[in-house]
C-alpha positions in Angstrom: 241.3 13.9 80.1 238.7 16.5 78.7 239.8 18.0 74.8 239.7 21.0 73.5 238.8 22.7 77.2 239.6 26.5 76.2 242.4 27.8 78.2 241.7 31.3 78.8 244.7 32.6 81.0 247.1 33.5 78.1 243.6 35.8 76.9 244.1 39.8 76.5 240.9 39.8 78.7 241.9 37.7 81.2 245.8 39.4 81.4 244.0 42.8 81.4 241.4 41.7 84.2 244.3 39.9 86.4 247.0 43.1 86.1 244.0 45.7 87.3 243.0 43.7 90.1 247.0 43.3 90.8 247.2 46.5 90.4 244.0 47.8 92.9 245.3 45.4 95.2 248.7 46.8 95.2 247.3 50.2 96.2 244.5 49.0 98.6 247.9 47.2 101.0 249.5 50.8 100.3 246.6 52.7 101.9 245.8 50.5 104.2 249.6 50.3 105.6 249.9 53.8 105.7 246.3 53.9 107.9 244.1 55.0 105.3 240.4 53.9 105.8 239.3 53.9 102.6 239.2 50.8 100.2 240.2 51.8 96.1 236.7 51.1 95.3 235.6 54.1 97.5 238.7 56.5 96.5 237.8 56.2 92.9 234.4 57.1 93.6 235.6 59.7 95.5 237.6 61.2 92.4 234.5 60.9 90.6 232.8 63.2 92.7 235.6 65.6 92.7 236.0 65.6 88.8 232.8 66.0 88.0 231.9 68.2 90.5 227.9 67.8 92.2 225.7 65.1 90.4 223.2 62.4 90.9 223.9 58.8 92.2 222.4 57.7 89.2 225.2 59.8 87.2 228.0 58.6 89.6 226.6 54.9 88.6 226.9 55.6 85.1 230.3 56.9 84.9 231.9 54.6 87.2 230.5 51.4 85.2 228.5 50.1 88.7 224.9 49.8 89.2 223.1 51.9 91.5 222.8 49.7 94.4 226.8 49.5 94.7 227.2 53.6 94.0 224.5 54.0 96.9 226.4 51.8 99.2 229.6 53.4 98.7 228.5 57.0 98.8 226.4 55.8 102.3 230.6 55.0 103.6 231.8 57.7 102.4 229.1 60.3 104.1 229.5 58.5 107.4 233.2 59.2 107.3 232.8 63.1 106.4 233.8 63.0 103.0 230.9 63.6 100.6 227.7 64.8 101.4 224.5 63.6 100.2 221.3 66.3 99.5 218.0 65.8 98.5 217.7 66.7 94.3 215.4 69.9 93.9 213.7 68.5 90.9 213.7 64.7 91.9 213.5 64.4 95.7 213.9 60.5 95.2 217.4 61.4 93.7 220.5 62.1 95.8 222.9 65.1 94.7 226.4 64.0 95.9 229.4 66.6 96.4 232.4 66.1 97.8 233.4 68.1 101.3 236.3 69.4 102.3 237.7 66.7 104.5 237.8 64.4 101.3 239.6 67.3 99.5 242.4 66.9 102.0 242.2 62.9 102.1 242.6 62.8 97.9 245.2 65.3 98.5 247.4 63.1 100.9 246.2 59.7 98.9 247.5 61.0 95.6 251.3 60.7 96.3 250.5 56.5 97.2 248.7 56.5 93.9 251.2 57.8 91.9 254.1 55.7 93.6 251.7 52.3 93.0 251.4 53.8 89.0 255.1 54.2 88.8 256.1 50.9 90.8 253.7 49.3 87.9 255.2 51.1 84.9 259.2 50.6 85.8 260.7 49.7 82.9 258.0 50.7 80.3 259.6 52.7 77.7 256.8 56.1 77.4 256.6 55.5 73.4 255.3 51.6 74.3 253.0 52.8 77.5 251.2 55.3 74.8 250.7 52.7 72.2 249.4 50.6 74.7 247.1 53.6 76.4 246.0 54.2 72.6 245.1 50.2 72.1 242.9 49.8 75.1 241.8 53.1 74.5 240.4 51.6 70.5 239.3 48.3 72.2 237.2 50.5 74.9 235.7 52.5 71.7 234.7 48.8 70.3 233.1 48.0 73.2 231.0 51.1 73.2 229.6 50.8 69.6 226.5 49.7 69.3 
């Protein structure tokens, strides 16, 4: 038997990494039982677009932590099912300007109540003063991560 192999599945990182995905998953068998064609990958992207109203790929890349290739593929979907639209930039026309239509107004609209039920099915039980201080510890360990 191999010593001192590292055992990293008690690891903040690793409990972190394995309740998101739980947690994306979760949501993904909600939309997907309730006929939703859309995977979490692309509803989030989706948001994006909403929130920060019409920007670049390369924006949408940058806020969403995924490299350009991925934010291309994924805004590709979503265009062919209506919900964003894609136009040429005036400045750059090698850029994309993405903005989200009103057909994926309506879709976050009915998506949000399955969102909020998989957030609250995950948090049963959490007292609010514990789910803060937790919020405000990834929040510090995020801010680590961004120094440079």
């Amino acid at each position: 038997m191999a010593k001192n192999i590292f055992d990293h599945t008690g690891t903040f990182g690793h409990v972190l990494g394995r309740t998101s995905r739980a947690m994306l998953n979760m949501l993904q068998k909600m939309f997907t039982a309730f006929g939703h064609d859309i995977t979490v990958e692309q509803w989030t992207l989706l948001i994006n677009i909403r929130n920060a109203g019409n920007q670049s790929q390369q924006q949408i890349a940058e806020t969403v932590y995924r490299d350009k290739t991925t934010v291309a593929r994924l805004a590709e979907s979503l265009e062919k099912k209506g919900l964003i639209a894609r136009t040429a930039d005036g400045a750059d026309k090698r850029q994309k300007r993405v903005a989200i239509t009103e057909k994926g107004l309506l879709l976050l609209q009915v998506l949000k109540p399955l969102a909020l039920e998989a957030q609250q099915k995950s948090l049963r039980g959490i007292e609010a003063e514990r789910l803060h201080m937790c919020q405000e510890v990834l929040m510090h360990i995020y801010g680590n991560i961004l120094e440079k």
